[in-house]
Backbone as a chain_set.jsonl record, in Angstrom:
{"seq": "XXXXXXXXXXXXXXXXXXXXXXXXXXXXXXXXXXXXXXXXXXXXXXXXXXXXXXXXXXXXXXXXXXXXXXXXXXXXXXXXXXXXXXXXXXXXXXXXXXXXXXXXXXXXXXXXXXXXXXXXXXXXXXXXXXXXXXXXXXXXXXXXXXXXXXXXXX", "coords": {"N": [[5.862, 138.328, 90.595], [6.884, 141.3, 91.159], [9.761, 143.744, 90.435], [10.443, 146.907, 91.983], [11.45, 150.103, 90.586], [13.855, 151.8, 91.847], [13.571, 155.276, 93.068], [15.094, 157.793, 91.01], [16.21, 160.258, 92.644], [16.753, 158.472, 95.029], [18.818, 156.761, 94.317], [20.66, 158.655, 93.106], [21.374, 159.347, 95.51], [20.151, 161.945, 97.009], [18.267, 162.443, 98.341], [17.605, 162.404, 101.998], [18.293, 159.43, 104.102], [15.526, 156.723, 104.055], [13.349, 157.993, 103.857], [10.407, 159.884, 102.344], [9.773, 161.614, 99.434], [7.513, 162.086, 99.147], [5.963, 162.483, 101.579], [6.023, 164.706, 101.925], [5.591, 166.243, 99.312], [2.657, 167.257, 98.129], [2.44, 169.487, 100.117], [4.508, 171.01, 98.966], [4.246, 171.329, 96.22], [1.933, 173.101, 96.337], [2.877, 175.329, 98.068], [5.361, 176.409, 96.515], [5.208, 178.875, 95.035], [5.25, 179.292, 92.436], [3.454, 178.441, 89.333], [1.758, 175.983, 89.17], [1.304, 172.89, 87.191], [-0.176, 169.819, 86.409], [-0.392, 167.534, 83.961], [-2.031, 164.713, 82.624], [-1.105, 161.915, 80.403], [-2.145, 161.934, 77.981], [-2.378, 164.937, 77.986], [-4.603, 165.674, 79.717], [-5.823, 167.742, 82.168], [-5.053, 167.243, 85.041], [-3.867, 168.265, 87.667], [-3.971, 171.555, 89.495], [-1.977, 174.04, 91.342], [-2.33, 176.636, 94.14], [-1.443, 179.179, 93.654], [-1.518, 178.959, 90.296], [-4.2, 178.895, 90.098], [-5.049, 181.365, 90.459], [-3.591, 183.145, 89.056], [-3.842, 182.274, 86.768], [-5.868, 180.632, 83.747], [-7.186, 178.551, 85.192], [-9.251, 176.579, 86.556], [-12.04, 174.533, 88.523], [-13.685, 173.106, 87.268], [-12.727, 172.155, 85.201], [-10.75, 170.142, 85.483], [-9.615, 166.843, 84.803], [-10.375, 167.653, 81.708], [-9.417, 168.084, 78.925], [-6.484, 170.23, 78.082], [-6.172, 171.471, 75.705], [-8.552, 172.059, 74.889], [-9.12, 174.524, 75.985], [-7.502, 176.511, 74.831], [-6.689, 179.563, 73.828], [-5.805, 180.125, 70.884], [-5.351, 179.526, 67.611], [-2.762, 178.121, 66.789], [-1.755, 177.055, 68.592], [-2.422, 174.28, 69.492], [-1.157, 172.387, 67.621], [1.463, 173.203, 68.144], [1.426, 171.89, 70.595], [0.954, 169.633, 70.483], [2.708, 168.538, 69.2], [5.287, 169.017, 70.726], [4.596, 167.374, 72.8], [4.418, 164.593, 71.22], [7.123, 164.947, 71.285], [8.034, 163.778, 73.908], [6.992, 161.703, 73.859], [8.548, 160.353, 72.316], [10.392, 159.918, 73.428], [11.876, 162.124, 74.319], [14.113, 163.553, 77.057], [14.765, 166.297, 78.464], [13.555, 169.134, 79.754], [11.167, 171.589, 78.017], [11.346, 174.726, 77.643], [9.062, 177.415, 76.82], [7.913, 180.54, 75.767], [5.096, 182.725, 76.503], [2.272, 183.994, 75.983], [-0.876, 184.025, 77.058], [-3.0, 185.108, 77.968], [-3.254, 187.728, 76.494], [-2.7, 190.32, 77.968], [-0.61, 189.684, 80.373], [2.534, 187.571, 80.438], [3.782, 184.396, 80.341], [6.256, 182.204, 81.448], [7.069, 179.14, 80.57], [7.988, 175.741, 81.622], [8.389, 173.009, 80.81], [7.989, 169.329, 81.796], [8.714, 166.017, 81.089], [7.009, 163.451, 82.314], [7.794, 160.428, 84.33], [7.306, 157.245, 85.233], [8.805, 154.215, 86.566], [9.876, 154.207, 83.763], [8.308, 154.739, 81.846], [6.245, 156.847, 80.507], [3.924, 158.616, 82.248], [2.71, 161.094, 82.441], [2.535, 165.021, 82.307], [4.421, 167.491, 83.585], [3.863, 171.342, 84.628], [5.359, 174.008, 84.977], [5.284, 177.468, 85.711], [5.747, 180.695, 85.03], [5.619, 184.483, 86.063], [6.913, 186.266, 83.7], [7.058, 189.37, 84.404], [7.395, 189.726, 86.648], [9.912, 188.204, 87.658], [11.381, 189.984, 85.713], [11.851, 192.082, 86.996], [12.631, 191.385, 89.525], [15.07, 190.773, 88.448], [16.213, 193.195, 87.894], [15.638, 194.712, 90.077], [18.114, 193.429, 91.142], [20.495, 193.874, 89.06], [20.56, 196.483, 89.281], [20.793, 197.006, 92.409], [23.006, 195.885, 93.354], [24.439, 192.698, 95.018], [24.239, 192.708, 97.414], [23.273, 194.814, 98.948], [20.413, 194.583, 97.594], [20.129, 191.9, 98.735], [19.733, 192.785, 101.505], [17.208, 194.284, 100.588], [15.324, 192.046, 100.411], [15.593, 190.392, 102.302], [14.746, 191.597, 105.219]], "CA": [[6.798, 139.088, 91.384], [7.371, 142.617, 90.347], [10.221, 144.421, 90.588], [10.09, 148.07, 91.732], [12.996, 150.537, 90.425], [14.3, 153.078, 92.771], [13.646, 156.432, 91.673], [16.477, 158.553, 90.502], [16.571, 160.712, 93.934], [17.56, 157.749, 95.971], [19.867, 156.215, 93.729], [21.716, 159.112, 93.119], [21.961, 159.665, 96.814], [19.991, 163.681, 96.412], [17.136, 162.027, 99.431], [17.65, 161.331, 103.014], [17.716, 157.956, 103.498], [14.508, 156.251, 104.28], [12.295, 159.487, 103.757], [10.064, 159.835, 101.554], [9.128, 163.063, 99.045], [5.81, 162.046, 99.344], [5.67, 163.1, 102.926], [5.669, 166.376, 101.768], [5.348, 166.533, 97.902], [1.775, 168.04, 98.063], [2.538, 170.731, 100.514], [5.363, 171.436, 98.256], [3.742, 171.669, 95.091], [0.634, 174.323, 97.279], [3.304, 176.719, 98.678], [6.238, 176.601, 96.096], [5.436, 180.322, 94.948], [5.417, 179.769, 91.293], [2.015, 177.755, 88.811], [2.459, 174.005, 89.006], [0.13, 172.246, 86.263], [-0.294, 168.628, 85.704], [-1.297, 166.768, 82.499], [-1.877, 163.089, 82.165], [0.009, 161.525, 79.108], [-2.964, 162.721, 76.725], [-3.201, 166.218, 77.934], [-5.875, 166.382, 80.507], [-5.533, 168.459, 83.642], [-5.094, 166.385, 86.834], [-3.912, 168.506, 89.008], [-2.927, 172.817, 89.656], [-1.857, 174.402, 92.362], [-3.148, 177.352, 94.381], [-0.228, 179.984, 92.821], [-1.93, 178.628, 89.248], [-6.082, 179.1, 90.232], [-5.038, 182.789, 91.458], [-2.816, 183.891, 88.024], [-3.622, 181.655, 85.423], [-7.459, 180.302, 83.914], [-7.638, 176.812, 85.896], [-11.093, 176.083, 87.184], [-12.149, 173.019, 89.074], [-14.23, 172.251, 86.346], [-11.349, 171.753, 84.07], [-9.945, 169.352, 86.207], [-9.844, 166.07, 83.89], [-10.416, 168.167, 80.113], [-7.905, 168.127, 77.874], [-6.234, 171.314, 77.967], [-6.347, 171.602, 74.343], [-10.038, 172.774, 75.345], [-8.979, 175.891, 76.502], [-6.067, 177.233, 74.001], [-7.444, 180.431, 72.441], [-5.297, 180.227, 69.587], [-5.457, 178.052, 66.591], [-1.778, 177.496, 66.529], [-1.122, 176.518, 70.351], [-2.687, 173.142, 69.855], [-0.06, 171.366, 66.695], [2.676, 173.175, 68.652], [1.337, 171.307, 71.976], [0.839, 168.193, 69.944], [4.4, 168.221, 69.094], [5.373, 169.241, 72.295], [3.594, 165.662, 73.762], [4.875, 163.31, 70.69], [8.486, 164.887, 71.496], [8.228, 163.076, 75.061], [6.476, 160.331, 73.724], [9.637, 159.801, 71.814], [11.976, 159.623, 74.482], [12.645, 163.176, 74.645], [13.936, 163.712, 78.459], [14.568, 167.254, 78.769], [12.437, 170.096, 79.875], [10.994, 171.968, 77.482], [10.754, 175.832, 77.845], [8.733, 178.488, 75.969], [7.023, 182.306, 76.706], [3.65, 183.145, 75.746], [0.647, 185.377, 76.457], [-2.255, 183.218, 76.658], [-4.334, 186.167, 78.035], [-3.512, 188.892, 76.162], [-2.149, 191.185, 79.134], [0.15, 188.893, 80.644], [3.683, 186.918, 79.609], [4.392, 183.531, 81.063], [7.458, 181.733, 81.255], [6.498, 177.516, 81.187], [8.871, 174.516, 81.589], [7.015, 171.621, 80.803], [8.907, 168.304, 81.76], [7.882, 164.816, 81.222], [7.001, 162.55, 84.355], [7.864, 158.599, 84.123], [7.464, 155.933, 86.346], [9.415, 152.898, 85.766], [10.488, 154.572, 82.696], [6.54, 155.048, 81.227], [5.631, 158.373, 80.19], [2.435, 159.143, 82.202], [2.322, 162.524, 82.092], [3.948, 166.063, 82.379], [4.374, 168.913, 84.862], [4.41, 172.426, 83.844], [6.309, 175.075, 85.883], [5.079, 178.653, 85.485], [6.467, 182.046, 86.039], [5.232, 185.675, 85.572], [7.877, 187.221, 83.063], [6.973, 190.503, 84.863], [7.655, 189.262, 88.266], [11.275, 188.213, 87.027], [12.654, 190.874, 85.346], [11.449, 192.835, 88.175], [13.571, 191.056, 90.708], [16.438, 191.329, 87.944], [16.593, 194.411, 87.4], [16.291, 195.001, 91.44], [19.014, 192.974, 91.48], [20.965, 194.638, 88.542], [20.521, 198.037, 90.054], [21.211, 197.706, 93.432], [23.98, 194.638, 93.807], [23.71, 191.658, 95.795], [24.26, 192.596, 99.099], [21.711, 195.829, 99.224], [19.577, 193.08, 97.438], [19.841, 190.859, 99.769], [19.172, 193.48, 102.389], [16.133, 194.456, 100.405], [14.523, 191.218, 99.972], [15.675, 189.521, 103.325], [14.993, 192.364, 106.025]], "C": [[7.258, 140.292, 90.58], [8.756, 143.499, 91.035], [10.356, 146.094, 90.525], [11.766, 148.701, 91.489], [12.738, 151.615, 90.865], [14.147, 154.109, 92.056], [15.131, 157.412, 92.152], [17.362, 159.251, 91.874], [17.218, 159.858, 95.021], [18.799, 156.621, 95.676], [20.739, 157.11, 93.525], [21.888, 159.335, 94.49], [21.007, 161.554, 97.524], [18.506, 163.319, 97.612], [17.429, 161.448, 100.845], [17.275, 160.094, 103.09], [16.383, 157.355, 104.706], [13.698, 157.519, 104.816], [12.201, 159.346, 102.771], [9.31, 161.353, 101.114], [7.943, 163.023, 99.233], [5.16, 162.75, 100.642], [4.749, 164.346, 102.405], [5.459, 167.277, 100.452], [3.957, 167.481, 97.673], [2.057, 169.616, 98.696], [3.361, 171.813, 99.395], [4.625, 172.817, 97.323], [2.651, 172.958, 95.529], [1.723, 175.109, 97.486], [4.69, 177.18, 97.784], [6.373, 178.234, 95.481], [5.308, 180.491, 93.326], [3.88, 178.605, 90.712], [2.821, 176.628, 88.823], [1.244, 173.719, 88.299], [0.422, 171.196, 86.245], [-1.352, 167.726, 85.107], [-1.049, 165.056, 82.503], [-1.324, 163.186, 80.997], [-0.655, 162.117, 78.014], [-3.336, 164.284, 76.516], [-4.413, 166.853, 78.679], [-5.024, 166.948, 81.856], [-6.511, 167.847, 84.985], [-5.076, 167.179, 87.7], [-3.297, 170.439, 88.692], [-2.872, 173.187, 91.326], [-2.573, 176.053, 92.813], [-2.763, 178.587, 93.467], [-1.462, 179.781, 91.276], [-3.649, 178.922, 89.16], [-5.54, 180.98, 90.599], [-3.756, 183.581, 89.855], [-2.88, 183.486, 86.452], [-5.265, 181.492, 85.154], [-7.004, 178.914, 84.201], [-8.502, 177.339, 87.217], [-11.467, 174.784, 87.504], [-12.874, 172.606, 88.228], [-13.431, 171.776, 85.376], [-10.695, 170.8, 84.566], [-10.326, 168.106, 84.933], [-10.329, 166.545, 82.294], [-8.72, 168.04, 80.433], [-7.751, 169.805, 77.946], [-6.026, 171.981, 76.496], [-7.793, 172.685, 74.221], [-10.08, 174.29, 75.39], [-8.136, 177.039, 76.091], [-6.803, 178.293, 72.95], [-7.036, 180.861, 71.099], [-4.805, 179.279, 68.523], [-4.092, 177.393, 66.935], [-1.066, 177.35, 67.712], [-1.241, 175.111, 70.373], [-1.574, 171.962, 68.995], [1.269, 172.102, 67.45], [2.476, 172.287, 70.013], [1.839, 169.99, 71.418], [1.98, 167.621, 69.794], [5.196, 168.299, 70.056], [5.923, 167.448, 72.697], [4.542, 164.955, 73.227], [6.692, 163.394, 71.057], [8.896, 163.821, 73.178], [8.082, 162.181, 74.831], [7.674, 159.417, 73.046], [10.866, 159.692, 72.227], [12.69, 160.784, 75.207], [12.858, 163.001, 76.722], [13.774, 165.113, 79.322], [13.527, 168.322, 78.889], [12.416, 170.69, 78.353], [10.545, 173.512, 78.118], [10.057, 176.906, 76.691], [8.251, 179.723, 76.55], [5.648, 181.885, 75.641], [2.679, 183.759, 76.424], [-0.317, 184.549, 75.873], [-3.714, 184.043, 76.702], [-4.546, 187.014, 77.783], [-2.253, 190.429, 77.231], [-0.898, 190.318, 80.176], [1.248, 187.679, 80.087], [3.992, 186.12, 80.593], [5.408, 183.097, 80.519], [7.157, 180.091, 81.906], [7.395, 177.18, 80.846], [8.044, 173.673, 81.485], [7.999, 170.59, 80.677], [8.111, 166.928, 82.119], [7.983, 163.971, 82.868], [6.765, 161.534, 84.008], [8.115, 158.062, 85.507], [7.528, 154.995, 85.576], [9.675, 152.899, 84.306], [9.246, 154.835, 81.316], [6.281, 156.192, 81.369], [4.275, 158.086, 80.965], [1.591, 160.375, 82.134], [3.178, 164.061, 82.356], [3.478, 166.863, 83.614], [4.663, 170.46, 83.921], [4.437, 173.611, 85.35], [5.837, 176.602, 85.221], [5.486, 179.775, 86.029], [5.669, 183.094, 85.352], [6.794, 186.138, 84.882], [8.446, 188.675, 84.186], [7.964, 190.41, 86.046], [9.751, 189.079, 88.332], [12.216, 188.854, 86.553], [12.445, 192.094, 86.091], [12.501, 192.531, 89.15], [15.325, 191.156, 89.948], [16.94, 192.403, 88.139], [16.516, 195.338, 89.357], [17.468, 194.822, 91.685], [20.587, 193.883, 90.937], [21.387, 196.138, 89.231], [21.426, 198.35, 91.352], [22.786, 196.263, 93.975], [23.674, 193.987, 94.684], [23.21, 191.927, 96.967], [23.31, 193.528, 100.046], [20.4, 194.898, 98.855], [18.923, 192.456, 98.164], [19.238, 191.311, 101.234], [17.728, 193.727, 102.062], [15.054, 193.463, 100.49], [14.829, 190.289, 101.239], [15.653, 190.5, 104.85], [15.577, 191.461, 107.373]], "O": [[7.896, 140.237, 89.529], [8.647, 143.87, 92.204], [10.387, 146.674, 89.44], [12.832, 148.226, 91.882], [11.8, 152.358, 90.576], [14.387, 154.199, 90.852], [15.817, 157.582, 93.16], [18.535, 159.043, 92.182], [18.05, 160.316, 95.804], [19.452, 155.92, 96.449], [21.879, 156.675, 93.689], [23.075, 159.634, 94.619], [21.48, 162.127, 98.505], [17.66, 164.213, 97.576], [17.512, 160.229, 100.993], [16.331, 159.572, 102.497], [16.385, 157.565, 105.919], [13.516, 157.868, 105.983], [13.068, 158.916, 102.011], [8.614, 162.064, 101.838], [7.306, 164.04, 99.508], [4.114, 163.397, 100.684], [3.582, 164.738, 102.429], [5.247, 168.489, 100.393], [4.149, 168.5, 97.01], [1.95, 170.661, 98.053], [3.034, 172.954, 99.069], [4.47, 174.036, 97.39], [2.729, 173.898, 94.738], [1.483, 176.076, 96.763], [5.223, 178.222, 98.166], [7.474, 178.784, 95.451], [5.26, 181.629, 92.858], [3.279, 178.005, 91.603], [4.006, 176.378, 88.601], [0.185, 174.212, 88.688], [1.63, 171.145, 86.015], [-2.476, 167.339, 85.428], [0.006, 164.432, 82.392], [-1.032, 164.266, 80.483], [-0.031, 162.739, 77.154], [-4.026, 164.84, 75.661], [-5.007, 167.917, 78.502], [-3.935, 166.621, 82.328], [-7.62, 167.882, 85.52], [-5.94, 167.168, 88.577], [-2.408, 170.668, 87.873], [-3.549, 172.72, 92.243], [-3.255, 176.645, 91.976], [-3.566, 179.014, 92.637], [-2.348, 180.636, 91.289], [-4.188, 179.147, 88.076], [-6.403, 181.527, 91.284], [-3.235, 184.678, 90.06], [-2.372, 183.954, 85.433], [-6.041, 181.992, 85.968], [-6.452, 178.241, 83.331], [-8.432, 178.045, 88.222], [-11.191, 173.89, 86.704], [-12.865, 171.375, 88.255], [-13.781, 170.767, 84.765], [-9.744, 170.531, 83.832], [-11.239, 168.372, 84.152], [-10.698, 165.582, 81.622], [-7.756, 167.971, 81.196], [-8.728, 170.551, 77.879], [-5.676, 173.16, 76.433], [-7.928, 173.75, 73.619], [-10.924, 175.048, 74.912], [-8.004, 178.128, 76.65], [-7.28, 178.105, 71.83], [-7.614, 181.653, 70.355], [-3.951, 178.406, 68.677], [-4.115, 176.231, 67.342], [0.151, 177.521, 67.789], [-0.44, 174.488, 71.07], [-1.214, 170.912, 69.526], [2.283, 171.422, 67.295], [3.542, 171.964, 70.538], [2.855, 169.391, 71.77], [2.293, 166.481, 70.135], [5.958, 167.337, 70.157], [6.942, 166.764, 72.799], [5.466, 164.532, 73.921], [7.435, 162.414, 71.113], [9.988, 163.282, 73.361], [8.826, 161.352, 75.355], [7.792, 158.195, 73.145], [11.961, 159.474, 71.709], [13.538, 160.774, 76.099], [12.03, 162.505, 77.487], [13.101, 165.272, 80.341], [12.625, 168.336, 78.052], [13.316, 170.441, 77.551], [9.614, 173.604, 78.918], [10.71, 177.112, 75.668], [8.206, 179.885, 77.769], [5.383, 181.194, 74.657], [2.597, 183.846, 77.649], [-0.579, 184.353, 74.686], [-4.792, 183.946, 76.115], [-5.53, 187.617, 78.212], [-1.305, 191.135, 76.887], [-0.326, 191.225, 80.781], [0.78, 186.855, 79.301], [4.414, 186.585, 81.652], [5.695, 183.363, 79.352], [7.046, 179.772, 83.09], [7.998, 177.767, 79.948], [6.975, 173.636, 82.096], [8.823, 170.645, 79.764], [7.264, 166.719, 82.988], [8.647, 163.952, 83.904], [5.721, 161.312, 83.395], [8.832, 158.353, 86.464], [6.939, 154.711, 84.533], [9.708, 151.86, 83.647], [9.464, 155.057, 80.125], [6.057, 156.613, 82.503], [3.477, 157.342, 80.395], [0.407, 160.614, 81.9], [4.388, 164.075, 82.577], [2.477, 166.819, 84.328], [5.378, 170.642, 82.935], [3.702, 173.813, 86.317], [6.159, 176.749, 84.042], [5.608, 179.956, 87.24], [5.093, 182.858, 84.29], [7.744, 186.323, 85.642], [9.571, 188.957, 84.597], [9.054, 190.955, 86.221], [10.562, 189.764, 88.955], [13.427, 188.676, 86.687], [12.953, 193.135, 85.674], [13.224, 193.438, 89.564], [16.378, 191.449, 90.514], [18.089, 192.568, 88.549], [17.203, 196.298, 89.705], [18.114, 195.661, 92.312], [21.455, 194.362, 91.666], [22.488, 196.586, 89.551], [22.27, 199.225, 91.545], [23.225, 196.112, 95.116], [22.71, 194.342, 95.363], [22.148, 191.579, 97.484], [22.812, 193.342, 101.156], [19.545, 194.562, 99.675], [17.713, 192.333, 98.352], [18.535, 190.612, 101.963], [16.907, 193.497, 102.951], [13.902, 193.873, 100.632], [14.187, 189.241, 101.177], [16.519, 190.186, 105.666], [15.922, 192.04, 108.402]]}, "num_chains": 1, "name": "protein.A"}
């Protein structure tokens, strides 16, 4: 007899009740607007989204490599490594950094561990264009909210 434990969303109350994210978790993750990556516990790439094939290098052949595979710079892989063992050690919080993986471009990743039943199996990583960002700041900056809000919500 196994006991399953509620996840966090319906214990704190933050989920209609008897609905499930799953419904709609895929669509999600496809139209959210920003790179969604996920790594099994060792580092391979399970899963990206469309946002992520269209701004980033993920290739369906990469699907299951270790993303280690693909890091063109020596010293991306002992900062990953450390990265990993920091989750593996309980860490809970996201982790954010910047970096230019391609030279011409500056991302902005969150990488946050993903447990079930309190088992690390693997992470998510959240991607942004830098560019894209201090672009909409500095719209924002400029023209105040409410022209803003005019601009960006005709």
């Amino acid at each position: 007899m196994s006991s399953q434990v509620e996840p966090a969303e319906v214990t704190e109350s933050r989920i209609a009740t008897d609905w499930g994210l799953d419904e709609w978790a895929d669509r999600v993750l496809e139209q959210v607007g920003v790179g969604v990556t996920i790594l099994d516990r060792h580092g391979a790439l399970m899963y990206y989204n469309k946002w992520a094939s269209e701004h980033l290098d993920r290739k369906p052949e990469y699907i299951g490599d270790d993303v280690r595979k693909r890091h063109r710079r020596a010293v991306t892989n002992p900062r990953f490594d450390a990265m990993l063992r920091l989750f593996e050690e309980g860490h809970v919080e996201p982790v954010r950094y910047v970096a230019r993986p391609y030279g011409g471009i500056t991302i902005l990743v969150t990488v946050s561990p993903i447990r079930i039943d309190g088992e690390l199996v693997g992470f998510s990583q959240l991607i942004l264009l830098k560019d894209e960002i201090q672009e909409l700041c500095a719209r924002f900056d400029e023209s105040g909210r409410e022209s803003f809000e005019r601009e960006m919500l005709p």
